[in-house]
C-alpha positions in Angstrom: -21.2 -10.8 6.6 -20.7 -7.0 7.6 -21.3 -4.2 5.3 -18.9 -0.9 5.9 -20.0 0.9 2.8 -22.5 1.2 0.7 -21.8 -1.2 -2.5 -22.0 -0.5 -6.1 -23.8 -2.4 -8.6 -21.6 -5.1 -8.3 -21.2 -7.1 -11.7 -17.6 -9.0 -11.6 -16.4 -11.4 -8.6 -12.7 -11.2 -8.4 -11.1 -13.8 -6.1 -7.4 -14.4 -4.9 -6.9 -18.1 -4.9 -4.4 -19.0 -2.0 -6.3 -19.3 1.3 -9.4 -17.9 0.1 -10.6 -20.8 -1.7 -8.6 -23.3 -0.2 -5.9 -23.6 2.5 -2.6 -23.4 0.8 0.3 -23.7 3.9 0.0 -27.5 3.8 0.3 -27.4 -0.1 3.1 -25.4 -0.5 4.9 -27.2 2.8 4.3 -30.3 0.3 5.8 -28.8 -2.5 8.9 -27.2 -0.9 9.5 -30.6 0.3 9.2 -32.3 -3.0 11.3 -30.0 -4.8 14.3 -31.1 -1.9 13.4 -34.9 -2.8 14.4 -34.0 -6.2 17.4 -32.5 -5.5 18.5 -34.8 -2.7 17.9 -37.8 -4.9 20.7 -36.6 -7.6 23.7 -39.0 -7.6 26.6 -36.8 -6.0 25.2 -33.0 -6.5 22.2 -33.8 -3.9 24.9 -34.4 -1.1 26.3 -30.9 -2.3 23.9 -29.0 -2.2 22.7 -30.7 1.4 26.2 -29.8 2.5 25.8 -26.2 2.1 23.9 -26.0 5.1 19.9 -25.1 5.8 20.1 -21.8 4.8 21.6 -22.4 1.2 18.3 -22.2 -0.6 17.5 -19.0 1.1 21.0 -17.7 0.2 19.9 -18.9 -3.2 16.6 -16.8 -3.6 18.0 -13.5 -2.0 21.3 -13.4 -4.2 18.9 -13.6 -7.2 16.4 -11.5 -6.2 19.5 -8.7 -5.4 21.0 -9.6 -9.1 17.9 -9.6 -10.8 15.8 -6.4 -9.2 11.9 -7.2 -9.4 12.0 -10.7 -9.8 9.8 -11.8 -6.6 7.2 -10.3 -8.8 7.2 -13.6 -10.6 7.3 -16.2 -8.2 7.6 -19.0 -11.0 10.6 -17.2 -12.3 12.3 -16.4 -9.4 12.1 -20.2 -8.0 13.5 -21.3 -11.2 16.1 -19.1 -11.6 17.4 -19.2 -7.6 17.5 -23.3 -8.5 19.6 -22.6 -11.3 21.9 -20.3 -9.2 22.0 -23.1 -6.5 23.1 -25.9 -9.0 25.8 -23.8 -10.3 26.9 -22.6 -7.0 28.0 -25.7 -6.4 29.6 -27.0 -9.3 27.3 -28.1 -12.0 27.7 -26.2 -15.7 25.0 -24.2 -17.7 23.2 -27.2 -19.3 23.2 -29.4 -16.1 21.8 -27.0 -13.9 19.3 -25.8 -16.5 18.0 -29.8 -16.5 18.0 -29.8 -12.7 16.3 -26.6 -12.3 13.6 -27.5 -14.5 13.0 -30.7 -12.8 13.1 -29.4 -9.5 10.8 -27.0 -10.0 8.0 -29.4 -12.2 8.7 -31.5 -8.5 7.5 -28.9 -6.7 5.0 -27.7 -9.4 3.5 -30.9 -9.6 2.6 -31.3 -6.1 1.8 -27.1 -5.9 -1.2 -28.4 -8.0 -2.4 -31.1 -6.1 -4.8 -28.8 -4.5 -8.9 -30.0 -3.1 -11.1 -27.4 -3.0 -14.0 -28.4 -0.8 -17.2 -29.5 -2.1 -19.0 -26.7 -0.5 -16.9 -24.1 -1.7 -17.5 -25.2 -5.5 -21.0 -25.5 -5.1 -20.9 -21.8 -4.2 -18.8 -20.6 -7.3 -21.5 -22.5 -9.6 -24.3 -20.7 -7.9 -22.4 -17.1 -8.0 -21.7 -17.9 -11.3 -25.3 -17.9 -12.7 -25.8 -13.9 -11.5 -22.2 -12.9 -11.8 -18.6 -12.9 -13.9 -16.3 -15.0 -12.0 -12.3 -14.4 -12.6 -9.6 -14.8 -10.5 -6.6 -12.7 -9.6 -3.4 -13.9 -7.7 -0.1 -13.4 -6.9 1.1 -17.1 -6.8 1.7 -19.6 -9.1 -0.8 -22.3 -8.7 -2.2 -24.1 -12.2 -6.0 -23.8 -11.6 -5.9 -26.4 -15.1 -4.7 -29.2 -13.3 -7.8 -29.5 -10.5 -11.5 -28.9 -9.7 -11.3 -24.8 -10.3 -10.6 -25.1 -13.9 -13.9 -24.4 -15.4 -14.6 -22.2 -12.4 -13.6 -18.0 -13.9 -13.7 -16.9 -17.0 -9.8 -16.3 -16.8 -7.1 -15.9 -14.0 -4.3 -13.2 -14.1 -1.5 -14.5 -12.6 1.6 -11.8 -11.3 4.6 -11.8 -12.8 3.1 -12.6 -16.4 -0.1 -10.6 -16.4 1.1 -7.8 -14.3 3.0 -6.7 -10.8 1.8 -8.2 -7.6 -1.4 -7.2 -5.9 -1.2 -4.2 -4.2 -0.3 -2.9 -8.2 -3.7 -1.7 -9.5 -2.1 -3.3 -13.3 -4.1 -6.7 -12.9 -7.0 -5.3 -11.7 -7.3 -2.4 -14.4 -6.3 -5.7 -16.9 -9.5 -7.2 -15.8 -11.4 -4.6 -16.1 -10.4 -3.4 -19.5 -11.0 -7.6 -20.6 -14.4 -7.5 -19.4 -15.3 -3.8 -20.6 -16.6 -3.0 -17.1 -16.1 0.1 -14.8 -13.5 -0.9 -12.0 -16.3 0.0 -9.5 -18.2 -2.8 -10.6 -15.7 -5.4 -9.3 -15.3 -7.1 -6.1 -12.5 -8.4 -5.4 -12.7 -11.0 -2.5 -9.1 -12.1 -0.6 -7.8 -12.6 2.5 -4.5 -10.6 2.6 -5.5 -7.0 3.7 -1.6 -6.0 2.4 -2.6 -6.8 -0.8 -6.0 -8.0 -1.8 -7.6 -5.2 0.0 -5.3 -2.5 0.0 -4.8 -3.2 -4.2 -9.0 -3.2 -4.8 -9.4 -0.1 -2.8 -6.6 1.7 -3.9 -7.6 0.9 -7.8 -11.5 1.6 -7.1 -12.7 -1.7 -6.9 -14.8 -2.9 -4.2 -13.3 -5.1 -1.7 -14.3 -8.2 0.6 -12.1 -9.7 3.3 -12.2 -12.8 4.6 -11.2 -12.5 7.8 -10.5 -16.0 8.8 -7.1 -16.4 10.0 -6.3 -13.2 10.6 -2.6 -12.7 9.7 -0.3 -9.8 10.4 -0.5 -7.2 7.9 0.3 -3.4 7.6 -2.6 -1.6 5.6 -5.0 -0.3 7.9 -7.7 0.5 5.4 -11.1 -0.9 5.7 -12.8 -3.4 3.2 -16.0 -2.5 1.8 -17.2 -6.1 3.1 -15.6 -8.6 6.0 -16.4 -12.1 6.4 -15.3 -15.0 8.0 -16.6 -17.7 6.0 -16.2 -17.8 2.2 -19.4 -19.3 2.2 -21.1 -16.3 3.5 -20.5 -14.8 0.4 -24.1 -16.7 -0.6 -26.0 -13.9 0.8 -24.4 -12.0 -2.8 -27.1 -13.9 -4.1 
């Protein structure tokens, strides 16, 4: 663990989800893949939609995200509404693609969930719990209900319902007004500098990155904190 600033009296720890507690590329290469089983599986319309070529779902999610302006900001709304676009692009009506949408989404959904968090890793949260407030803050969609982190925070704020994407200081000043804390209090632990850091500095929360697997980003602004293990962040204790 390296210190770059002196820390304030920290009282809330605020962590992203998505590969800070648990490796998410091979869940959401699942999930992608079983929301195309769905659709390829539908008698005629699968063989449609195949036949539009490899880049038809991307044609999908940039035509809505052009007609509907701020809609990556919910990623649950924007996969369900490019679906919807994509069955009606090629030929079903309202009601059909409305089905199809929804059940190619609870596809990928489903499996989005389906998420192990190491052993290790909850064994820390339960410790960190006893000194600190755990919540979690994230720009995804995952449903913490449906495995092992459920009774891990106090509550998650999720983008898109509870407020703009990280770097937007809206979820973190959310949290703070929830817990009747002072923004400096909370450290908010990630591993996107983009957004995770860049959104706790900017706000005036403290900030921890886990520099892991390094990815390219574009805010140069130091955390308060790096590591390279989320396990390091035992030495809190």
């Amino acid at each position: 663990m390296k210190i770059y600033r002196k820390l304030s009296q920290i009282k809330i720890l605020s962590f992203d989800l998505d590969d800070t507690l648990y490796d998410n590329k091979p869940i959401i290469k699942s999930a992608i893949a079983a929301q195309f089983d769905y659709i390829k599986k539908i008698k005629i319309w699968g063989n449609k939609w195949v036949e539009q070529g490899p880049d038809f779902w991307h044609k999908c999610r940039t035509t809505v995200q052009k007609e509907v302006p701020g809609i990556e900001q919910n990623v649950t709304l924007l996969r369900q509404t490019a679906l919807k676009y994509g069955f009606k692009y090629i030929g079903l009506n309202e009601q059909d693609s409305q089905m199809h949408a929804h059940k190619a989404y609870k596809a990928f959904i489903d499996t989005r969930s389906q998420i192990i968090v190491k052993p290790e890793v909850l064994t820390l949260l339960k410790k960190l719990s006893k000194k600190y407030t755990l919540i979690a803050i994230t720009n995804g969609n995952v449903d913490i209900s449906q495995f092992s982190l459920k009774n891990s925070f106090e509550f998650l704020l999720m983008a898109g319902f509870d407020g703009p994407q990280k770097p937007a200081p809206n979820m973190f000043e959310l949290a703070a007004n929830k817990l009747n804390v002072s923004l400096s209090n909370i450290l908010h632990i990630g591993d996107n500098l983009d957004s995770d850091i860049q959104g706790a500095n900017n706000i005036g929360c403290m900030s921890c990155w886990l520099n892991e697997e390094p990815i390219k980003t574009q805010y140069k602004g130091l955390a308060d904190i790096e590591i390279s293990n989320i396990l390091q962040l035992e030495k809190l204790l």
